[in-house]
Legacy VTK file of the C-alpha trace (Angstrom):
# vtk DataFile Version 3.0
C-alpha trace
ASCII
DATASET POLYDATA
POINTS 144 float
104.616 -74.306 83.370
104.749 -72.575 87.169
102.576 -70.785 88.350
102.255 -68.846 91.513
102.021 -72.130 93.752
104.740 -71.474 96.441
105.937 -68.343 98.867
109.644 -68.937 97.413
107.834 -67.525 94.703
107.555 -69.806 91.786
105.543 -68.203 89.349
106.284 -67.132 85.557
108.622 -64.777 86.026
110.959 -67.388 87.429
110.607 -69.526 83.589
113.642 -70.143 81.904
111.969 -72.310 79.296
114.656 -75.218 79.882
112.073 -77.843 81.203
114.638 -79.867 82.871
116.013 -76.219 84.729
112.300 -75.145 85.393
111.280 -78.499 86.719
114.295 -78.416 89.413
113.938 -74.912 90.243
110.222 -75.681 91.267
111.469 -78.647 93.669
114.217 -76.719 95.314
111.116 -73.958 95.896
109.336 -76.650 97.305
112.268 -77.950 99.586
112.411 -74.348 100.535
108.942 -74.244 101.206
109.156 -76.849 104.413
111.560 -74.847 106.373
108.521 -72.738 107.450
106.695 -75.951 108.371
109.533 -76.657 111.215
107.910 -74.506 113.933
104.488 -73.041 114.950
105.532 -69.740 115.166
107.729 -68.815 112.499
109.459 -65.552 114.386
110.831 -67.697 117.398
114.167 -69.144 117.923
114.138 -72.942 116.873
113.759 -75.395 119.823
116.572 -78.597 119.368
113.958 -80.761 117.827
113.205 -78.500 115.452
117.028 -77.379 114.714
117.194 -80.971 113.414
113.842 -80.867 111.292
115.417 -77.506 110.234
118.823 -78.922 109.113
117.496 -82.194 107.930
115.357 -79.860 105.176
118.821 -78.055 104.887
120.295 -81.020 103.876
117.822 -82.161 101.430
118.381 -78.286 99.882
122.215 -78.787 99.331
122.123 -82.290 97.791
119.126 -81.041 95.366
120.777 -78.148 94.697
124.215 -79.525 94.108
122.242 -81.491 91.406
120.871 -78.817 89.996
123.753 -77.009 89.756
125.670 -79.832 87.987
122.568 -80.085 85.515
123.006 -76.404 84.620
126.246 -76.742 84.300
125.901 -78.968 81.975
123.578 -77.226 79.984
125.751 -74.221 79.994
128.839 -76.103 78.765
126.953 -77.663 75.709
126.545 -74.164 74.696
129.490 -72.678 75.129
127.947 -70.212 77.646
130.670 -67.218 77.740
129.192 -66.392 81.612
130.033 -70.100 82.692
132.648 -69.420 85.299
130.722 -66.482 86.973
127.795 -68.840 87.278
130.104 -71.518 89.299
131.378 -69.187 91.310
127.723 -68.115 92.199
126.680 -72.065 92.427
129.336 -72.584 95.072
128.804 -69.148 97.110
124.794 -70.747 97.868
126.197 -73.756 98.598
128.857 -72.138 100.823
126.065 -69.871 102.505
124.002 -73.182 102.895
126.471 -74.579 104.805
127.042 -71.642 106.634
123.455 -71.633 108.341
123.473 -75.297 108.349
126.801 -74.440 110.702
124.890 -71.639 112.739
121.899 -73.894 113.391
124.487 -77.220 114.680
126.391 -74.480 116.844
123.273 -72.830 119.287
122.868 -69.852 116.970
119.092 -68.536 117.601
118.028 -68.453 114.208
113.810 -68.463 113.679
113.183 -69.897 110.350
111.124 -66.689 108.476
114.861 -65.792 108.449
116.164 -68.897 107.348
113.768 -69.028 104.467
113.882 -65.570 103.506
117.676 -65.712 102.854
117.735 -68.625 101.389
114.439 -67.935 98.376
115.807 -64.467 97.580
119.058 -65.954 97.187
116.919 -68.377 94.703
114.631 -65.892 93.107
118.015 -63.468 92.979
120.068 -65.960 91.105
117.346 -67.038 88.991
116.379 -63.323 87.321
119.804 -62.429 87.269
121.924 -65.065 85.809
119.602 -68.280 84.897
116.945 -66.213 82.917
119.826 -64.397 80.684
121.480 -68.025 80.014
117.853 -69.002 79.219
117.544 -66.375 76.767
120.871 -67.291 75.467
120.083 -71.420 75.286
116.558 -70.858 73.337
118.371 -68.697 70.863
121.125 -70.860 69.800
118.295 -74.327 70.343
116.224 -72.738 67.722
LINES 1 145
144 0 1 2 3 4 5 6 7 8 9 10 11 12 13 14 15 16 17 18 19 20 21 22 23 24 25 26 27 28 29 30 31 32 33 34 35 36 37 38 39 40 41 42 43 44 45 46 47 48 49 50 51 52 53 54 55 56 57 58 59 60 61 62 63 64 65 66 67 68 69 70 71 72 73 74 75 76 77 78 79 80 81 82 83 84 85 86 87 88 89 90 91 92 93 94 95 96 97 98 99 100 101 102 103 104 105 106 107 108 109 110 111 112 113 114 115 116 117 118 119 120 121 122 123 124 125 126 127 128 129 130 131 132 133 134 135 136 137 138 139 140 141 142 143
């Protein structure tokens, strides 16, 4: 389905072979993706105008990802997944880091966006290999 299309760093490896999961995980990649489109020069401090462009993107992140995480949820409670609560608790820590930065940005904090971006995809790519590709495993075994 992915391949290596994005610098979050959608590619195979990041497959859980739950379409509906897969597809979502590409478009928060993609969301992801446009924070390094804010600014010309990637290793700068954001300018104000770009702060908002910045935390606009932000914004779009949390309400896809809030989404998402209901979705997998979802998924995960349909099949009994015995790692359900540890997966929440990870689901609300990004979206409690999200808001974080989102908070740093709104109060001055000189933030450029490589850094922005680079937290936030290998918090993605992290959470993906770690704890969505294991529940993958689990959902395709008890689907079949």
């Amino acid at each position: 389905m992915a391949s290596n299309r994005n610098s979050a760093g959608t590619s195979t490896e990041y497959v859980i072979d739950i379409r509906e999961i897969d597809e979502q995980h590409e478009r928060i990649f993609d969301i992801l993706d446009r924070i390094e489109t804010v600014a010309e020069d990637l290793y700068r401090p954001l300018d104000d105008d770009e702060v908002d462009d910045a935390l606009d993107i932000m914004g779009e992140l949390r309400e896809c990802a809030r989404e998402h995480f209901g979705t997998e949820e979802g998924y995960m409670e349909e099949a009994d997944y015995p790692a359900l609560d540890d997966h929440r608790a990870a689901h609300e820590k990004f979206i409690d880091d999200l808001i974080r930065m989102e908070g740093e940005l709104l109060n001055g904090s000189s933030v450029p966006p490589v850094k922005i971006h680079a937290f936030l995809a290998e918090s993605c790519r992290e959470h993906i290999l770690s704890m969505d590709s294991p529940f993958g495993d689990f959902y395709n075994k008890i689907k079949k």
